[in-house]
C-alpha positions as CSV (number, residue, x, y, z in Angstrom):
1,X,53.6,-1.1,5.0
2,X,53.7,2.3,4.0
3,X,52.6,5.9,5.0
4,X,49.0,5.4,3.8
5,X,46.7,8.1,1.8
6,X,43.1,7.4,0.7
7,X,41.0,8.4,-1.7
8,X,38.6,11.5,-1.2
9,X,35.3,10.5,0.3
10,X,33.6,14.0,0.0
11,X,29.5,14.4,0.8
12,X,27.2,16.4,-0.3
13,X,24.9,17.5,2.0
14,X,22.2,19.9,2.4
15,X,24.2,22.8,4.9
16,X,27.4,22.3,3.1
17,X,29.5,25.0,1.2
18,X,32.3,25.1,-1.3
19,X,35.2,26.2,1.5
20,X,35.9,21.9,1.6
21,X,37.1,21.6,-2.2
22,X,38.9,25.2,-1.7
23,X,41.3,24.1,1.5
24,X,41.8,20.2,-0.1
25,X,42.8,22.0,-3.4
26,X,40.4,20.0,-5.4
27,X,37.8,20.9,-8.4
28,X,34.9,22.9,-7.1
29,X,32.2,21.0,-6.7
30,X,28.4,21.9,-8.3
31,X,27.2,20.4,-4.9
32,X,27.5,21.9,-1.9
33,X,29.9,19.6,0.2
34,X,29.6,19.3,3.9
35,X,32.3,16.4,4.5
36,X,35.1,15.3,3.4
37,X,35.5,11.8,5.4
38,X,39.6,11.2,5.5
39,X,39.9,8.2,7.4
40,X,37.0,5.6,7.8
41,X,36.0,2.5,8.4
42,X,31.9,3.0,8.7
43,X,30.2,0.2,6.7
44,X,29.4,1.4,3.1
45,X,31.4,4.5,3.7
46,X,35.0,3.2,3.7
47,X,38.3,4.7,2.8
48,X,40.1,3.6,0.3
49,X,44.3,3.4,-0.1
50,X,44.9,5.4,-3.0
51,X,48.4,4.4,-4.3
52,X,51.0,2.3,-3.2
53,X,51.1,-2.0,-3.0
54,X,48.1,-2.1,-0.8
55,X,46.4,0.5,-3.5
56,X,42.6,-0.5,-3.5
57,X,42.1,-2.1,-0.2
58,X,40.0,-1.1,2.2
59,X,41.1,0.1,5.9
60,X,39.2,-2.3,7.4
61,X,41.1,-4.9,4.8
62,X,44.2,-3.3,5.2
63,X,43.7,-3.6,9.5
64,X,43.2,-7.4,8.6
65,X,46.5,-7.5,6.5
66,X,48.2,-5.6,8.9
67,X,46.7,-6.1,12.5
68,X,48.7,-4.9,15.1
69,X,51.6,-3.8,13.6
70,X,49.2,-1.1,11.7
71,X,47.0,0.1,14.6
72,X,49.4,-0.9,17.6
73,X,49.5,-3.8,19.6
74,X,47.5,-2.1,22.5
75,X,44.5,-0.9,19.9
76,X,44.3,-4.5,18.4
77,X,43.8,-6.4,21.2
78,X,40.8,-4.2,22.2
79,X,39.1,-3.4,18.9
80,X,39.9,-6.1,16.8
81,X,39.7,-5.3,12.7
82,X,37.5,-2.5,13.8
83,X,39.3,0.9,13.0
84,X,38.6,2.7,16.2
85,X,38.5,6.7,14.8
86,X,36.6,8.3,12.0
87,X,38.5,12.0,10.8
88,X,36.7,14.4,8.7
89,X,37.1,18.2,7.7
90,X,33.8,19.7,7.9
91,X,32.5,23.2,6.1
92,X,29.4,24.1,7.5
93,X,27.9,26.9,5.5
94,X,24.2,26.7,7.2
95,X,23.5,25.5,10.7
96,X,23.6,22.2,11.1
97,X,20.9,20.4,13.2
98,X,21.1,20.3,17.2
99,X,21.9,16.6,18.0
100,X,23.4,14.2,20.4
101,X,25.0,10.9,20.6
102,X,24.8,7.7,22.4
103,X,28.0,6.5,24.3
104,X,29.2,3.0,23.9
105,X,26.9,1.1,26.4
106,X,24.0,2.7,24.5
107,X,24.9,2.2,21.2
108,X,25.8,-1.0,21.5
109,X,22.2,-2.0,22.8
110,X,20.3,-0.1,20.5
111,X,22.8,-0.5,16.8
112,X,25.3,-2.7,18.1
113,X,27.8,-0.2,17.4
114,X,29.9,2.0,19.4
115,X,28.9,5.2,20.9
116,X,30.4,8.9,19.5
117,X,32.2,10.9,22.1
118,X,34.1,13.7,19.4
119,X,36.1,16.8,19.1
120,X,36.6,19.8,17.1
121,X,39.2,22.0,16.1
122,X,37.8,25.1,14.2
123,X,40.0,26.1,11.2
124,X,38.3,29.2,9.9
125,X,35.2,31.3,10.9
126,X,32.7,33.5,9.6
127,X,32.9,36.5,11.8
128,X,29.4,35.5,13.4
129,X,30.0,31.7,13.3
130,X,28.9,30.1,16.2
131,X,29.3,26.7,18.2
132,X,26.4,25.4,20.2
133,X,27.1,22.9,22.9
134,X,26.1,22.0,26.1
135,X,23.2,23.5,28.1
136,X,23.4,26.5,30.0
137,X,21.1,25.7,32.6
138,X,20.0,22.4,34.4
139,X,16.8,21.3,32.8
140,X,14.9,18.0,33.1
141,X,13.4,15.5,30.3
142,X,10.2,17.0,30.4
143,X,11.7,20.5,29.8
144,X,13.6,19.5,26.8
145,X,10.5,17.6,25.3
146,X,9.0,20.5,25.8
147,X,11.2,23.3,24.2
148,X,11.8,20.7,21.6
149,X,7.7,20.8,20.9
150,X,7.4,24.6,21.1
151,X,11.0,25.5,19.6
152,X,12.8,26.7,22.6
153,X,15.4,24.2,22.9
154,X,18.1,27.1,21.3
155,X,17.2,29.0,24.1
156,X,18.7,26.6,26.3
157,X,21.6,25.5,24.7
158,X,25.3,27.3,25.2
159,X,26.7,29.3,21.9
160,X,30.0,30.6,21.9
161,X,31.4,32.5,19.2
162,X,33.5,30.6,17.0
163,X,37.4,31.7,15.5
164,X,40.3,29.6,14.2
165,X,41.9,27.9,16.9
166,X,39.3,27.0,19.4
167,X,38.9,23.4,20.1
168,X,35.3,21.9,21.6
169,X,35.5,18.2,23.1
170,X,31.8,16.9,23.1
171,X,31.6,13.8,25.2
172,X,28.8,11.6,24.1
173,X,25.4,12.4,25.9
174,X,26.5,16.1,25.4
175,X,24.0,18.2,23.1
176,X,25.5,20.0,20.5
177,X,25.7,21.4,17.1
178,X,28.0,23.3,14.2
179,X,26.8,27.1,13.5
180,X,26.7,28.2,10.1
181,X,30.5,29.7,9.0
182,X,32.7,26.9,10.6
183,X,35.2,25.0,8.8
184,X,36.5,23.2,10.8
185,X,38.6,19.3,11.8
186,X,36.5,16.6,13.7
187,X,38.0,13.2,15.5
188,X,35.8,11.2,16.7
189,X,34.8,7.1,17.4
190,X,34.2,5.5,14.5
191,X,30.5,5.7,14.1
192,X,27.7,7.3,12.3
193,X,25.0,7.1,14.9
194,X,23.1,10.3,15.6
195,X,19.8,11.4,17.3
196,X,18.6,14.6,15.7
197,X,16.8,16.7,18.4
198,X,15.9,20.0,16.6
199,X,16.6,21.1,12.5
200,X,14.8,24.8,12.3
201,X,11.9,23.3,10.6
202,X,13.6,22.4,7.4
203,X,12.7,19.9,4.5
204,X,15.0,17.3,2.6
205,X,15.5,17.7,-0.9
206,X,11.8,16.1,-1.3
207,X,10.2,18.7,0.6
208,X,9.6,16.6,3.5
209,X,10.6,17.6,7.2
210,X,13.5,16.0,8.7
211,X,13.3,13.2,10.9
212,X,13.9,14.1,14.2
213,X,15.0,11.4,17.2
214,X,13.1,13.5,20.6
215,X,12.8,9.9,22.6
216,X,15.5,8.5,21.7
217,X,17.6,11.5,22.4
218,X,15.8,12.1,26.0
219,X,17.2,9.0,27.0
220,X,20.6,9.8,26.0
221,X,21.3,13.7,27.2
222,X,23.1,15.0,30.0
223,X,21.0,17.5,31.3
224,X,23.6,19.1,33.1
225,X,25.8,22.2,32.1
226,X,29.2,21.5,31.0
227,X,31.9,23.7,29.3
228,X,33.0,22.2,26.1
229,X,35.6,24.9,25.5
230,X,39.3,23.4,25.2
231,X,41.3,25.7,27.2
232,X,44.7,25.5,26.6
233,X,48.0,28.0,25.9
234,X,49.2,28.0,22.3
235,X,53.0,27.8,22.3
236,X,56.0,28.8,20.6
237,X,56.8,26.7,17.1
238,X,58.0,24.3,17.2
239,X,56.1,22.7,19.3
240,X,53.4,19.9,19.7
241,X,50.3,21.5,22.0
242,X,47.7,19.0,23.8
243,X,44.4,19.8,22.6
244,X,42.2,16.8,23.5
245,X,43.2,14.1,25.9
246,X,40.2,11.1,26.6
247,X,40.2,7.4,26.6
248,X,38.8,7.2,22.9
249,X,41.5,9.8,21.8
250,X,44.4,12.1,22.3
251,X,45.1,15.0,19.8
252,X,47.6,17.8,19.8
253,X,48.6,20.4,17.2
254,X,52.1,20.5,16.2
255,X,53.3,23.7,14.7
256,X,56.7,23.9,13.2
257,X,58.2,26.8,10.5
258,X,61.7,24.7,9.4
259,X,61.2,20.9,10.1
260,X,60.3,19.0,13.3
261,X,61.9,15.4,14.3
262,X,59.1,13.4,16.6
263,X,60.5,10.0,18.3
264,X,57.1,8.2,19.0
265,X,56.1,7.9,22.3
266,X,53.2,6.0,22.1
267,X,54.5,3.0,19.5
268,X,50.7,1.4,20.6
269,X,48.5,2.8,18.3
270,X,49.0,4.4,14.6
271,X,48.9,8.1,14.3
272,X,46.9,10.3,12.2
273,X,47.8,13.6,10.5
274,X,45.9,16.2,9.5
275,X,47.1,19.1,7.7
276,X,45.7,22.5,8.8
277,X,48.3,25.2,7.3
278,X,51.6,24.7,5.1
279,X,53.2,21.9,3.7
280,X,55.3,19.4,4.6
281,X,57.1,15.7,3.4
282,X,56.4,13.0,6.0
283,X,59.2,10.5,6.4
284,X,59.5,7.3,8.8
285,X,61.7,5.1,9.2
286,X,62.8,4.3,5.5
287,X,59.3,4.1,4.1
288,X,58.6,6.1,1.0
289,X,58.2,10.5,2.3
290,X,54.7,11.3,1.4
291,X,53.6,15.1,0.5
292,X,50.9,16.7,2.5
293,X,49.2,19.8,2.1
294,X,46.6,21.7,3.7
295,X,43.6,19.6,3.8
296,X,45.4,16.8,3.1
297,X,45.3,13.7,5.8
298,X,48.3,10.9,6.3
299,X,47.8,7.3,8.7
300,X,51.6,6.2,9.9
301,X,51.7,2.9,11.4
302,X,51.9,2.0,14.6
303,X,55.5,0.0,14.1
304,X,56.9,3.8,13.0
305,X,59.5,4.7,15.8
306,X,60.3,8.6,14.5
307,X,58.6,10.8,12.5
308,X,60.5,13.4,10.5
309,X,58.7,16.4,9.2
310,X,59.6,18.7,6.5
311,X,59.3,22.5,5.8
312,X,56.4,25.0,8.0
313,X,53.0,23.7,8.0
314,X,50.4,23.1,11.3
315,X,48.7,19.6,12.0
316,X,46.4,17.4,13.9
317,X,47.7,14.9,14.9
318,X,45.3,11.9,17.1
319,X,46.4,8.3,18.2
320,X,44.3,6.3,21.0
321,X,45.4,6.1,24.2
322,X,46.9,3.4,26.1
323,X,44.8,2.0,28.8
């Protein structure tokens, strides 16, 4: 096994912008690109090792070479060959639409798939970016079918201004949506399943309006209020910073300006890194040191027992949890 890379899986999308290709340091793209998808396993959208011996496989293929000595003994025995996490950079340069997810139970009856509880970590912002989530008063169905009907429903729905640094955690059921500005990391189950609940009236590149999910979505939202805001204090580099702790995920931000040595404490599951700021050389345990830059995303293996990172950079880092 290695320290795996994957090919770029970037989307074009209808609210996307050119800040994706910028931060990755890739071409710019004549499209605008919303998503850059660094680590999947959704069907027909999979990553794809990009050099290396296992150069070509799929993850899921490369989960069923592997098994638990990829993912972690703990991950394998509850998910299987299913990679649990799906990672993307997102660059939101129009609204996207206000939408919400089933959780697992849900999903599973209606797609037989799992639900999307997710997170995000905000890497730049427009000065009047926001981040929509959660309602701000107690409403019932009947209320939100209504606003949906009349276009109210934004006037019922949490924004907080956005900036570099803020984290959200959006628990599936949880209605939410990225402002217009954002760049920004998301971590989430692996699954593409969305209910769109309101798109400001726009058409798809045929001219038609969007589809929009109102029933299904009734039956899936939390009407209560919630904060989705991370709180948390940033501290001194180096240093690794909880940002997101649930049973689907843990992430933290690790900061360091001249190196940082990490003994694994949760040899279980694989970790992902993202890479926010800087530069650095990932090494572990005698397998070939890999170069990251910003925008740039690494999967270590779960049998990894220390980590050791090179020069000044910031990342994400997410594993799942042991339960």
């Amino acid at each position: 096994m290695q320290i795996y890379q994957f090919e770029n899986i970037l989307k074009p999308v209808l609210w996307g912008g050119s800040k994706l290709t910028a931060f990755k340091q890739l071409p710019a793209s004549d499209e605008p690109i919303g998503e850059s998808w660094e680590i999947s396993a959704v069907p027909g959208r999979e990553s794809i090792v990009a050099s290396g011996e296992d150069k070509g496989l799929t993850l899921t293929q490369l989960v069923q070479r592997y098994g638990a000595s990829l993912v972690g003994e703990d991950v394998y025995r509850r998910y299987g060959d299913q990679f649990p996490l799906l990672v993307k950079f997102i660059d939101a340069k129009r609204d996207l639409s206000i939408q919400v997810h089933p959780n697992d139970e849900q999903a599973q009856q209606r797609h037989g798939c799992a639900g999307k509880t997710e997170m995000w970590y905000i890497i730049q912002a427009d000065d009047d970016a926001l981040i929509r989530t959660g309602f701000n008063q107690v409403i019932t169905p009947e209320e939100y079918e209504r606003r949906v009907e009349n276009n109210t429903i934004l006037d019922v729905i949490h924004a907080t201004p956005s900036s570099a640094g803020k984290t959200f955690f959006i628990p599936a059921g949880q209605i939410h949506a990225i402002g217009a500005g954002n760049l920004l990391a998301e971590i989430q189950q692996s699954s593409d399943i969305t209910y769109r609940v309101y798109d400001y009236d726009r058409r798809d590149a045929n001219g038609n309006p969007r589809e929009l999910h109102t029933r299904q979505a009734r039956e899936v939202l939390n009407y209560d209020v919630i904060d989705s805001v991370v709180h948390y204090e940033p501290l001194p580099s180096p240093a690794v910073t909880p940002l997101v702790h649930c049973p689907k995920f843990n992430v933290d931000r690790v900061d360091f300006e001249d190196g940082y040595s990490w003994v694994m404490q949760q040899p279980h599951s694989f970790v992902v890194m993202m890479c926010l700021m800087g530069e650095t050389v990932v090494t572990a345990d005698g397998m070939e040191p890999v170069h990251v830059h910003a925008g740039q995303t690494v999967l270590v293996p779960a049998v990894v027992n220390r980590i050791e990172l090179a020069g000044k950079a910031q990342l994400l880092t997410a594993m799942v949890p042991e339960i």
